[in-house]
Legacy VTK file of the C-alpha trace (Angstrom):
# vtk DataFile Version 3.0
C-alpha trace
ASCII
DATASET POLYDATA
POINTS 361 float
55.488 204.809 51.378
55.100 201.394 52.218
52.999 199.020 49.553
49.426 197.880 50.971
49.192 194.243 51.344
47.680 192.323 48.645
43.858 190.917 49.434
42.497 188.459 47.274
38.956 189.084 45.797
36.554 187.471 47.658
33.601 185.488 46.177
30.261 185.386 46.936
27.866 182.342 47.024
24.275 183.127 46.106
22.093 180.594 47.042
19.412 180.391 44.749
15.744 179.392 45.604
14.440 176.708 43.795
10.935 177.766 43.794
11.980 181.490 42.651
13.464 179.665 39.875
10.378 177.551 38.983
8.413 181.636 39.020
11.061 183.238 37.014
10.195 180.253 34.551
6.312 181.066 34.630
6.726 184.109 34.039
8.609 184.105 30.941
5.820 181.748 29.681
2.993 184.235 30.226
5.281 186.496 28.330
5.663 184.181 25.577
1.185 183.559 25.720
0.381 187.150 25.568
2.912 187.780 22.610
1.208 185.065 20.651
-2.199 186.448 21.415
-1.344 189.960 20.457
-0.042 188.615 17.324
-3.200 186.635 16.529
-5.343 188.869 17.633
-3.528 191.895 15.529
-5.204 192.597 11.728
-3.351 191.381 8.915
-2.441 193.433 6.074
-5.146 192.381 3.674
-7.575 192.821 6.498
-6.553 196.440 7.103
-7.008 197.055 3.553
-10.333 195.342 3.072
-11.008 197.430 6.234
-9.777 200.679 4.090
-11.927 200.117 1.533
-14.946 199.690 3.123
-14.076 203.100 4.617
-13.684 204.817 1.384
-16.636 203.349 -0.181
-18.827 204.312 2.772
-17.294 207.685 2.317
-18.184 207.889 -0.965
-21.558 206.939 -0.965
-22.095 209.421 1.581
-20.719 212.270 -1.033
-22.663 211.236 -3.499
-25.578 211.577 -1.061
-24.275 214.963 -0.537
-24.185 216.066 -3.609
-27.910 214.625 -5.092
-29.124 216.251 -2.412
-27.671 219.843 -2.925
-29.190 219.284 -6.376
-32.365 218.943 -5.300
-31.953 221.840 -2.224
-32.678 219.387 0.159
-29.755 219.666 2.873
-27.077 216.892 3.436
-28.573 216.120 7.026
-32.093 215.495 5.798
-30.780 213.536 2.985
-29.555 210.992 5.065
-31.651 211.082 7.456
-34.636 210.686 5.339
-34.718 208.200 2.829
-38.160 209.896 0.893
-36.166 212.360 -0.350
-37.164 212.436 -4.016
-39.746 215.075 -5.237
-42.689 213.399 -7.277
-43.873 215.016 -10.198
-46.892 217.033 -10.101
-50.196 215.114 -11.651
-52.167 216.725 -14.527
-55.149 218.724 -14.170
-58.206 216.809 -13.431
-60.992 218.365 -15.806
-63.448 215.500 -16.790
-62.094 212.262 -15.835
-61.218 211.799 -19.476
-56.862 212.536 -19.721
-56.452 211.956 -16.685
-58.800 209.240 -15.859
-59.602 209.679 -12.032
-58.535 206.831 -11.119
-55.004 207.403 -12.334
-55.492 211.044 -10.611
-56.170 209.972 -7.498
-53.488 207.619 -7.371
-50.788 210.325 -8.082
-52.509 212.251 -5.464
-52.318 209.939 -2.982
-48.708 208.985 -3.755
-47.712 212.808 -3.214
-48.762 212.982 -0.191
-46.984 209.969 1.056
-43.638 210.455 -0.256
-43.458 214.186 -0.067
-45.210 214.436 3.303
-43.003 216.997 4.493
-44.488 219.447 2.173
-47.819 219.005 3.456
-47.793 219.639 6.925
-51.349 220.831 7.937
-54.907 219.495 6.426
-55.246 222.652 4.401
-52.277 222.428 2.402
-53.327 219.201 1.269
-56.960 220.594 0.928
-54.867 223.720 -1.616
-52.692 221.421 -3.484
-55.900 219.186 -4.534
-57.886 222.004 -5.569
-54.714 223.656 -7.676
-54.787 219.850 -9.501
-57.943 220.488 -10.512
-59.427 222.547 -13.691
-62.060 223.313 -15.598
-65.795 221.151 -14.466
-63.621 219.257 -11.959
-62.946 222.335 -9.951
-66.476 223.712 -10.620
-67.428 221.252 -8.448
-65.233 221.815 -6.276
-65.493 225.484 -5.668
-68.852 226.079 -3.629
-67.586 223.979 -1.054
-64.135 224.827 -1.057
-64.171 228.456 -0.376
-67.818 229.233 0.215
-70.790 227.061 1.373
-73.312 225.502 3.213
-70.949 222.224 3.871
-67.173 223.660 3.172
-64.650 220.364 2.897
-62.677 220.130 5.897
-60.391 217.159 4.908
-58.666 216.721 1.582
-60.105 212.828 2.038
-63.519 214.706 1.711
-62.311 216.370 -1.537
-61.339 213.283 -3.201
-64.633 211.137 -1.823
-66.986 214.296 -3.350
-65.094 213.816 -7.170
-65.530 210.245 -6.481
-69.214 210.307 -6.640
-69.503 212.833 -9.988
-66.536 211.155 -11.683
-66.734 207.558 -11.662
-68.659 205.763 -13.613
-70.922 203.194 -11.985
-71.279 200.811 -14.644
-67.700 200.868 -15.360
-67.346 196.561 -14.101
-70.267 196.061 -16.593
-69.137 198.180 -19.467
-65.433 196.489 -19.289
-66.796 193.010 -18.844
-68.370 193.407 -22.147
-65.563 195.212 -24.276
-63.641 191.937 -22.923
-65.721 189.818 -24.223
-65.486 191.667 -27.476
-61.873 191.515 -27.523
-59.434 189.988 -29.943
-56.222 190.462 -31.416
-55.986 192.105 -34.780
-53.653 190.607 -37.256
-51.025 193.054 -37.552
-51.419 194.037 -33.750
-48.356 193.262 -31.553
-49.002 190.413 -28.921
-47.761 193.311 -26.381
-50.199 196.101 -26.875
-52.864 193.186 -27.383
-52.083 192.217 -23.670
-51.754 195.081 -22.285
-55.820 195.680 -23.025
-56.325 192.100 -22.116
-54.981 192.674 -18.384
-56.998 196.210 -18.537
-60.516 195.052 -19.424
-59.929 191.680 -17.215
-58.622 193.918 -14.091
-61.577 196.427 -14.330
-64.372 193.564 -15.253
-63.042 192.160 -12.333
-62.439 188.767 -15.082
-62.192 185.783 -12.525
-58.041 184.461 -12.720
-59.130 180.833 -13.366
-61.094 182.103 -16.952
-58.116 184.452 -18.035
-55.802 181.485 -19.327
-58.503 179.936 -21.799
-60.124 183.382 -22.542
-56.627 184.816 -23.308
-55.902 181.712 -26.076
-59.258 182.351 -27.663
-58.354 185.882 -28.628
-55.139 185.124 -29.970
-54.436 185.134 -33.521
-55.102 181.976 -35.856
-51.304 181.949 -36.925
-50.642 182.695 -33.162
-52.669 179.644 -31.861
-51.104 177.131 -34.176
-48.012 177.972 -32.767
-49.076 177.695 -29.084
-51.103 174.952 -29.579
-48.119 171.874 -29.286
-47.387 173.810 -25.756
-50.895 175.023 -24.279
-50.846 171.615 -22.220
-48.336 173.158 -20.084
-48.675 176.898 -19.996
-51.375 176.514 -17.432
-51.493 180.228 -16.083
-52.457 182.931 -18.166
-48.781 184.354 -17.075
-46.828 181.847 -18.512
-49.296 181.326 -21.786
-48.816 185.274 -21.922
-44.900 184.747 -21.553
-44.983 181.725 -24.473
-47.307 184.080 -27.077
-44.400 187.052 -26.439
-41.605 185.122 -27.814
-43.323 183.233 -30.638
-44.988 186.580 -32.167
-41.430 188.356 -32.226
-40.022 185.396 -33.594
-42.672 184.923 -36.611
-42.212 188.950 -36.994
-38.528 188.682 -37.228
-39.205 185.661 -39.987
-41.679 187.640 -41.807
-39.284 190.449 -41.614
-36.743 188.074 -43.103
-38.783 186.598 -45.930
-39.493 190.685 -47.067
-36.098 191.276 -47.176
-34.850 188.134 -49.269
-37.982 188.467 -51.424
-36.680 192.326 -52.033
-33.369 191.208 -52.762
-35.096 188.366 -54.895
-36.669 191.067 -57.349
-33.854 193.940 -56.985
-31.248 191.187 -58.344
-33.546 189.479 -61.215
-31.970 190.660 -65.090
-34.278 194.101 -66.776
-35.202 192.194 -70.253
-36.261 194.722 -72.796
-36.993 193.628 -76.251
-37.239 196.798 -78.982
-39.360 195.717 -82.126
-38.178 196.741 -85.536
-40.581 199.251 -86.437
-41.884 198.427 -89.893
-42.235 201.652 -92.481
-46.396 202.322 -92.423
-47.727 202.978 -95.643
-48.916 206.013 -96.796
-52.425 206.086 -99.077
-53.576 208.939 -101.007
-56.570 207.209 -101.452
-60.004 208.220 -99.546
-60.427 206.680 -96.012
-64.683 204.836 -96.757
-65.935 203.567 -93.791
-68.885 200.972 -94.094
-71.000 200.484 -91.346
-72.111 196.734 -90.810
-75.956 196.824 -88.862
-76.659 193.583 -86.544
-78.224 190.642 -88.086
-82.000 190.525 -86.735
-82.310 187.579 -84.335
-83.761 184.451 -85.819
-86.022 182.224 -83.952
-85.329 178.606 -84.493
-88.959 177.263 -84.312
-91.834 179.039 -85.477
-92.140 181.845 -86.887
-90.675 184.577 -86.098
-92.632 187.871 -85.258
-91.098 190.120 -87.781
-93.109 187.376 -90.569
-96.145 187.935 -88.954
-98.050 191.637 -89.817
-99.295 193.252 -87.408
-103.121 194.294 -88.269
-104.016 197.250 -86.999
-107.872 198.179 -86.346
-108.388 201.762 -86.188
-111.192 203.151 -84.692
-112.881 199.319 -83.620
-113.411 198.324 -86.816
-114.541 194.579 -87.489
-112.129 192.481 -88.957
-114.423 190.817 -91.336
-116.416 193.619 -93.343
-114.222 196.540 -92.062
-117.115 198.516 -90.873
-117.411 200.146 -87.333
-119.624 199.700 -84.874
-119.389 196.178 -84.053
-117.217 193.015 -83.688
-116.182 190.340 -85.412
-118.369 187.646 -83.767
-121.487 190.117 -84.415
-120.499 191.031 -88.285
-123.567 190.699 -90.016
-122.328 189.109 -93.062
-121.179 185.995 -91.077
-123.014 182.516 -92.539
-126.334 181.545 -91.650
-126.265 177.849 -90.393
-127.160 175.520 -92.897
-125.297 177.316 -95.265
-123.224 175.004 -97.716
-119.219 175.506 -97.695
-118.986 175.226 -102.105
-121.595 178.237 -101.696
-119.631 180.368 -99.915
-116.477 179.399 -101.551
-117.282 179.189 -105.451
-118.062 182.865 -106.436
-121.447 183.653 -108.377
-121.494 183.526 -112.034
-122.201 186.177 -114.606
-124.113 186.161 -117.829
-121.008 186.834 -119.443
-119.424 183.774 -118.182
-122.092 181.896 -118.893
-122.259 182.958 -122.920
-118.391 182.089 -122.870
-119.808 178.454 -121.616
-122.055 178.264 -124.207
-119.358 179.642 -126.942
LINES 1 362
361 0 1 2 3 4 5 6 7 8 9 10 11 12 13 14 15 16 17 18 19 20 21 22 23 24 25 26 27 28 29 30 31 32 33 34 35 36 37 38 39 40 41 42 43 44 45 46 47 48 49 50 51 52 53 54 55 56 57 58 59 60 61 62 63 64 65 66 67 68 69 70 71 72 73 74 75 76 77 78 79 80 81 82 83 84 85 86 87 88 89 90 91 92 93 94 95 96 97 98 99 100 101 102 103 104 105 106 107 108 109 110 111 112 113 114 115 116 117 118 119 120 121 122 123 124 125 126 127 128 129 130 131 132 133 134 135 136 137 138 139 140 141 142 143 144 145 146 147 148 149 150 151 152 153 154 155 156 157 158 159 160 161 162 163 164 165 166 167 168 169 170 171 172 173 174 175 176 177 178 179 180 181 182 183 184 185 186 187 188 189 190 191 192 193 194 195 196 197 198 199 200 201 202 203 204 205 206 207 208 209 210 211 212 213 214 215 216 217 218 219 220 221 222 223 224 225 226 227 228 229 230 231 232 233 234 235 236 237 238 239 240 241 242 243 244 245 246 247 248 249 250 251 252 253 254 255 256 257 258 259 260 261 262 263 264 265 266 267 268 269 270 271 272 273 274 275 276 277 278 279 280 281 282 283 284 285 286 287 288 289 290 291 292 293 294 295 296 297 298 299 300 301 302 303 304 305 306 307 308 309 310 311 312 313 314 315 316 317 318 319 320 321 322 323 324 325 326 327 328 329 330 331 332 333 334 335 336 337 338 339 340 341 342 343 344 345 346 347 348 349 350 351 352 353 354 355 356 357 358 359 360
């Protein structure tokens, strides 16, 4: 076998393009771009997990939708569909605009049939539910015109406008206007409940706003005024005068609290002295018990004389004082002196023979 000749390898010269050189170049660029992009525009780590959490809170907000509403047999898709999904309580009886006022009556009324509208979907089951809130004279009125009569209701609006009328009372502005004016705050009243019938009187008597700031600071308290007083130059609104009297009247309670306690403490800790007196042996006396009685002194009279000195003369039977006969007076007695009579006569009794032989004796 003969050997085949030896060739040498032969090399090949590519020419290269100069401009495909300058697009391979580009290219690689771009590349290069949309990596950085990708990279910038790709979520970080904590922004995945801030994104995370959001998810899981949103998730559990809606299960805890989920589950108030399967409480309340409402389903899940209503819950969160509608946000009025709580159930208002049902208002008391109306029976004479007493407990419940009607005011207050018609306002729970009113508010059931906007949040729970879905249980009211026709004229007459508002119309029912009104009438079962009723009781006793409220829904004696109601009656002839609800079931039977001449002019039956036809809107529950017509309901409520008919108790209107019987129920409220029309002097009710006047009547408040002049418990207001009666109003003030009782010593041991807190400033709170004393408000709260301030803002009632002044809403119903329809107070004016500009009078309730002044009015309010002449019902207060003396105590409570004193302590207002170095600030009433700038509580000028009945709402921040109202806000000033609130902390000052817990704070002089909570001192007056304080004082009863120390002074308790005061007395509780003060020394029990008890002194014991030697009993001294009591005599013993066989002897009779006398008892004298001592009578009152008469009064004495310190000028004149006294009336007890004086007799009393009686005159029975009209008799004249002079010659003790009846039958006339003393200014009539017949043995009275003649005028012209002589004094020594009357005086100087008569004498007798036998005085008159004495004499001569």
């Amino acid at each position: 076998m003969s050997a085949a000749p030896y060739t040498a390898p032969t090399t090949r010269h590519h020419n290269r393009n100069p401009e495909q050189g300058v697009q391979t170049t580009s290219s690689g660029t771009q590349i290069n771009e949309s990596i950085e992009t990708m990279s910038a525009t790709q979520p970080t780590e904590a922004q995945q997990l801030a994104e995370a959490q959001g998810q899981i809170r949103l998730l559990q907000k809606q299960l805890d939708q989920a589950r108030t509403a399967s409480q309340q047999g409402t389903p899940f898709s209503e819950g969160l569909s509608n946000s009025a999904t709580v159930k208002l309580r049902d208002p008391e009886p109306l029976t004479d605009g007493g407990s419940p006022s009607f005011e207050n009556w018609q306002i729970q009324i009113e508010d059931k049939f906007l949040i729970n509208s879905r249980m009211f979907d026709s004229e007459q089951a508002k119309m029912a539910y009104i009438f079962n809130r009723t009781s006793d004279i409220a829904q004696k009125h109601l009656a002839p015109r609800y079931w039977k009569g001449p002019e039956p209701f036809t809107t529950a609006a017509e309901m409520i406008t008919y108790l209107a009328e019987i129920m409220e009372n029309p002097f009710e502005a006047q009547d408040a206007r002049i418990d207001f004016r009666k109003l003030a705050m009782k010593e041991e009243e807190l400033f709170s409940d004393f408000y709260t019938r301030f803002l009632h009187l002044a809403g119903v008597g329809k107070i004016p706003t500009d009078d309730l700031q002044p009015d309010l600071y002449d019902k207060l308290t003396p105590a409570l005024q004193q302590s207002v007083l170095p600030f009433l130059d700038t509580l000028l609104t009945s709402k921040a005068l109202a806000h000033k009297c609130l902390l000052i009247d817990k704070n002089l309670r909570r001192l007056q609290q304080r004082r009863n306690q120390l002074r308790t403490v005061r007395l509780a800790s003060r020394p029990v002295t008890t002194t014991t007196a030697l009993r001294q042996p009591v005599a013993t006396s066989t002897a009779p018990l006398v008892v004298q009685a001592t009578l009152p002194k008469p009064a004495t009279r310190l000028y004149g004389p006294t009336r007890e000195s004086t007799p009393i003369r009686k005159n029975p039977e009209d008799a004249c004082f002079r010659c003790k006969q009846p039958g006339h007076l003393a200014k009539d007695c017949p043995e009275l002196p003649k005028p012209g009579t002589d004094v020594k006569e009357l005086v100087e009794p008569a004498t007798t023979d036998s005085d008159s032989e004495k004499d001569q004796a």
